[in-house]
N, C-alpha and C positions, 0 to 999 in steps of 0.2 A: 494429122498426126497418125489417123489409123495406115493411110494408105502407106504412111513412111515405113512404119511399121512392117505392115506387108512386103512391101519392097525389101526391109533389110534383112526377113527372115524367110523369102522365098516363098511370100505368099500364102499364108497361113488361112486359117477361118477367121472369120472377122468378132472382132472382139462383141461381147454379150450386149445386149441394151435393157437399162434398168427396165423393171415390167410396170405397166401400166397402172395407175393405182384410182379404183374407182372410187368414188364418195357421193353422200347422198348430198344435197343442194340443201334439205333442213335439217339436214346434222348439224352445220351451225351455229342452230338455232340453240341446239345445250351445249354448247362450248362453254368452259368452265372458266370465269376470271376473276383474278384479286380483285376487293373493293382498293377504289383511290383514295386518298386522302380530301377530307372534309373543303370544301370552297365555301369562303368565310366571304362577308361582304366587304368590300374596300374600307380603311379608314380614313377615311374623307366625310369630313362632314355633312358634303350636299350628296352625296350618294348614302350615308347612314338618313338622313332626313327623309330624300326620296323611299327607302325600303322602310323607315321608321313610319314616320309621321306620315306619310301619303299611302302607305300601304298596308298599315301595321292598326288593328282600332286597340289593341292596348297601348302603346306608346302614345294614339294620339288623344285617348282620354284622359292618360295619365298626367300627357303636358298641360292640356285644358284646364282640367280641373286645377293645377297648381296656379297657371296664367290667370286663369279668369276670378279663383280666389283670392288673391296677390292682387289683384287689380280692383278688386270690388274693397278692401281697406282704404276710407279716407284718411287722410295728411294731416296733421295737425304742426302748428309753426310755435318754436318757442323762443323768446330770448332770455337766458336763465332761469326762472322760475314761471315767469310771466308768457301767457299765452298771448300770442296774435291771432286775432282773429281776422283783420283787414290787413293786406298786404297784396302787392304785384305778383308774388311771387303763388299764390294760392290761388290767383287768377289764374296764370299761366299752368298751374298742374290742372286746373278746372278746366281748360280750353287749350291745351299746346299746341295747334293749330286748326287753321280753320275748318280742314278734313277729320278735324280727331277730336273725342272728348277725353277727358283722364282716364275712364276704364278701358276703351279702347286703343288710346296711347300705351299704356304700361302693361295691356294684355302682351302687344303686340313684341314690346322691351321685352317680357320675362319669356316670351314661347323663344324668341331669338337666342337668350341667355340659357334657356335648358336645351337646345336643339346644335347649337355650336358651342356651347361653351362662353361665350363674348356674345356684348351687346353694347351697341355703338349710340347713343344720342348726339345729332346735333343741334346745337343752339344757333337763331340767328342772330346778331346782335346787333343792335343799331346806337350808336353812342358807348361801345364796351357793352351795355345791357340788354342781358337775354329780350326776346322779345315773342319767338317762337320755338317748339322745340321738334324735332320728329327723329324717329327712330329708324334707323340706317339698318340695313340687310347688309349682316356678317359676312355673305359669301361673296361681297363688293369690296371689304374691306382690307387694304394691307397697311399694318406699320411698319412704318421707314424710322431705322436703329441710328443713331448718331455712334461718332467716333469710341464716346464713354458708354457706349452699348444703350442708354435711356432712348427711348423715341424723340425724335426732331419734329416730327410728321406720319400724317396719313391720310393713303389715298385711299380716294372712291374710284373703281372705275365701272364704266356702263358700256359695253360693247368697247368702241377704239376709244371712247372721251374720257378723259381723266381730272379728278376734282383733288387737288391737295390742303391737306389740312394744317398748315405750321401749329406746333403744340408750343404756346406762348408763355414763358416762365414766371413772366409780370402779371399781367392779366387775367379775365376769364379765356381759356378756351374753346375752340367752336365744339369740340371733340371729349364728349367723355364717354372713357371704355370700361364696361362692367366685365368683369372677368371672373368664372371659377377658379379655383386653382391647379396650376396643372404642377408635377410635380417633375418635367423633364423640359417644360417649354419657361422661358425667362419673359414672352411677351404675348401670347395667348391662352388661353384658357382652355378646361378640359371639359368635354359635353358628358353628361348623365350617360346618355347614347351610345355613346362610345365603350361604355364601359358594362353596358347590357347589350354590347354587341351579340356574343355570341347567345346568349337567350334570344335575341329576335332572331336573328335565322334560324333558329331550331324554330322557334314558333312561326313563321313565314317557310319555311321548308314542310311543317306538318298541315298548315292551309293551303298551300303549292299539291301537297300529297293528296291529300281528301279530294282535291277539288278535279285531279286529274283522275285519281278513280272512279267519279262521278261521270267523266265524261268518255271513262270504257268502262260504262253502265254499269257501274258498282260492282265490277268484279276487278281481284288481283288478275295480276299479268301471268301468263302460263305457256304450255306450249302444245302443240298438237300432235300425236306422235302416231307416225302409221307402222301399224301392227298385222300387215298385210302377210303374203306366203312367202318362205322362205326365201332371199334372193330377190326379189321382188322391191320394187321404188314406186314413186309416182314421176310421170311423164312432168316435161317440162309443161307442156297444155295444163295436165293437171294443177299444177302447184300454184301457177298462176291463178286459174281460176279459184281455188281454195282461197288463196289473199285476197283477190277481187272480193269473193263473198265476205271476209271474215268484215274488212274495212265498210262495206257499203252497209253490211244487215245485221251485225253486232257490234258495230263502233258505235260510241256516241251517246249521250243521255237519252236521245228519241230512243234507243235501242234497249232500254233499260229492261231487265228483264225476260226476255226474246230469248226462246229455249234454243239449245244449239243442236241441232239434230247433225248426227257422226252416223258416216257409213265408209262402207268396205274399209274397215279396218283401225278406224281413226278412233283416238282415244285422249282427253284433255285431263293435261297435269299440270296442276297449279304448282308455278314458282315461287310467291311470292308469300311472305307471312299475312295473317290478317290484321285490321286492326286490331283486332284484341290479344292477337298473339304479341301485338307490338308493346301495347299497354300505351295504342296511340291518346287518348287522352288525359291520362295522367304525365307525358312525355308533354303535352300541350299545354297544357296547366302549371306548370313546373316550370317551365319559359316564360309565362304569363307573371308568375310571382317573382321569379329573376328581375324583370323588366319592373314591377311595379317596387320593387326594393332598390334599384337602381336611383329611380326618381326620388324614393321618400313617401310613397304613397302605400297605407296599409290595401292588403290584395281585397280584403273586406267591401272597400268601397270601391272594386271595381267590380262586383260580383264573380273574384273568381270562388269556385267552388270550395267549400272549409266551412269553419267555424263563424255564420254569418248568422246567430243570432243578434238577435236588436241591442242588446246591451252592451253584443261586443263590436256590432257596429257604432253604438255610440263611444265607446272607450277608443273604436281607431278612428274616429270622425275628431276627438279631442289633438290626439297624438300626430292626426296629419297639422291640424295647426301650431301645434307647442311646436315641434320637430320638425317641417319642413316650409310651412306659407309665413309664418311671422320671424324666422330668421332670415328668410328671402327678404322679405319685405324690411328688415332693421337693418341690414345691408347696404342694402338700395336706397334706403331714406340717409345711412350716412356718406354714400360717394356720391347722394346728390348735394346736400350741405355742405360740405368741403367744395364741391364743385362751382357751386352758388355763392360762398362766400366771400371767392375773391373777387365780387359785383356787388353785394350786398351787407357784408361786412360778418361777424359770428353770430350766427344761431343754429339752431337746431328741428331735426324733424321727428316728427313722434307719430304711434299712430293709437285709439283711441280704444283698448280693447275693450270697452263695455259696449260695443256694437258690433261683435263678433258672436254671435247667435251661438254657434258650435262652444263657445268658451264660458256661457251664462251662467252654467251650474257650479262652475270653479270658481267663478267671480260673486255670486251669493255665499259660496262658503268662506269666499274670502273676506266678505265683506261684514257677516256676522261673528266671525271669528277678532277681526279689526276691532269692530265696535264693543265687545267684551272685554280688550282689555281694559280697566279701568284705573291704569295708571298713566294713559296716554291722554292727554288735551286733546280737546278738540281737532285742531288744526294737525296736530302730528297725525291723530287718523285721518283725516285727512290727504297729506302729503304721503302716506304710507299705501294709499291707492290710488296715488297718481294724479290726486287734486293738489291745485292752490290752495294756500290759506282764506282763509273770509277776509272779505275787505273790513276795515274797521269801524266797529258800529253794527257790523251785521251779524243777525245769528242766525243759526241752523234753525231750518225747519220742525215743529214740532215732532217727536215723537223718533226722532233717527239722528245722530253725528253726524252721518254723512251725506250731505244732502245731495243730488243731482247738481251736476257741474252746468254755474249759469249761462 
């Protein structure tokens, strides 16, 4: 174009050329950029588990402790008034299989049920009746929707093998699904998890944070700035070597501490806020109580930092049972009776709260309060704490209404 140019005006001087624009190699290094927008962890179940439960020790004490107190309640079997105490069915929660006993079967049911949301038992049956029972991993499971939308079936699958489940409208069948309630899904259920998402990535992004300034020896990140003679840069040799140094003899936890000695010119400006400017552990802590509110569990009995005198650990050690293990557990104990009783015909499952330790002080008050009034029989105080009447002919124990259940 120039030379056209030239040619059509008789050979002129040749047009300007933009001038050369020099810059420094760690200038950079302060370029100034907008923050992005926050990256949230996927809503997928098995990746909220993986960052929850496998990576998270709030999330995974939180579930424990609900699992394994949920699990450590024995069953009791009723048919209307009337306890059973021998039955099939009290065998088989005592031993549901040969790999499991009840507290580790049902551990294993409720970590499933707060970790996904859903929690699958199958039964084996042999003659229609149960016979053994084991708890199925949610992230194997899909239900298959029939025409009127209700489940037909559900599969297991395990790499390429698939196991179908027909959901039998006569019958027992093999399949029962414990679900929370989700409030936009018609056939699975909602995780705890899910819904303390964003508190765990704040609390996994500030142990992410801590632990990577640990490993550039507990200093914020900054920048190095040469303050040399006017016009003046560092050689490409130079700069190099500067990085070589900074990465080999001040990177890293062995480095911790290792004075930085600065010459001809060089001068360190921290970029970055400190912890304290951050208010990083109250930001951590505040994720921490998200998370243990999410499940149902007072922050008290996780030791997060607060109001964690003894009394008020006792008043949230009451309120995690009232409020989150004993309506888990009366849930459970009715979608497995309904489950059970198209095999075994109506009754019911109970569980026995006077051997709930955390509940003994409520249940003396309840129980001295019962026994006072003095317009109740025997037997109503009685049935008003959750006993049977006396068989006939028999009386109470000296000295109390209400005697220990025989």
């Amino acid at each position: 174009m120039a030379s056209f140019l030239s040619r059509l005006f008789g050979g002129g001087p040749a047009l300007p050329q933009p001038p050369e624009i020099k810059a420094s190699r760690a200038a950079r290094l302060l370029a100034l950029h907008s923050m992005g927008l926050a990256r949230w962890t996927p809503r997928n179940y098995v990746t909220l588990t993986q960052q929850g439960y496998e990576r998270n020790a709030v999330v995974y004490r939180t579930v424990r402790m609900i699992a394994e107190a949920a699990a450590s309640v024995p069953w009791l079997m009723f048919e209307g008034r009337r306890e059973i105490t021998e039955h099939p069915l009290l065998d088989l929660m005592a031993r549901p299989n040969p790999t499991d006993v009840g507290p580790t079967f049902f551990e294993a049911l409720f970590t499933n049920l707060l970790l996904f949301g859903n929690g699958y038992v199958e039964a084996t049956l042999v003659e229609a009746m149960p016979r053994e029972l084991y708890a199925l991993r949610p992230d194997r499971m899909s239900l298959v929707p029939g025409a009127s939308g209700w489940p037909v079936a559900y599969d297991y699958m395990i790499g390429g093998d698939k196991v179908r489940y027909p959901v039998n409208a006569e019958g027992m069948t093999q399949i029962l699904h414990l679900k929370l309630f989700h409030p936009l899904d018609d056939h699975y259920g909602f995780s705890p998890i899910a819904a303390a998402q964003v508190a765990l990535d704040i609390h996994n992004a500030a142990c992410g944070w801590n632990k990577a300034l640990l490993d550039n020896a507990a200093r914020p990140s900054g920048a190095l700035v040469y303050a040399g003679p006017e016009g003046s840069q560092l050689s490409d040799e130079q700069f190099d070597r500067l990085k070589a140094e900074l990465d080999d003899s001040f990177s890293g936890p062995g480095n911790a501490g290792r004075p930085l000695l600065l010459e001809g010119g060089l001068d360190w400006k921290a970029l970055s806020m400190s912890p304290r400017d951050m208010d990083f552990m109250a930001a951590k802590n505040g994720a921490a109580r998200d998370i243990a509110l999410a499940f149902g569990v007072p922050p008290q009995m996780l030791g997060i930092p607060g109001d964690n005198t003894f009394s008020n650990y006792q008043e949230a050690n009451r309120a995690f049972w009232r409020q989150t293990v004993i309506p888990l557990i009366a849930r459970t104990q009715k979608s497995f009776a309904a489950w059970f009783g198209k095999a075994y015909g109506p009754f019911t499952f109970d569980y026995n709260v006077d051997r709930i330790d955390a509940l003994a002080e409520e249940r003396q008050i309840e129980w001295a309060r019962v026994d006072a009034a003095s317009f109740l029989t025997i037997d109503e105080k009685r049935e008003a704490l959750g006993y049977g009447i006396l068989p006939r002919g028999q009386v109470p124990q000296s000295g109390s209404s209400t005697p220990a259940k025989p």
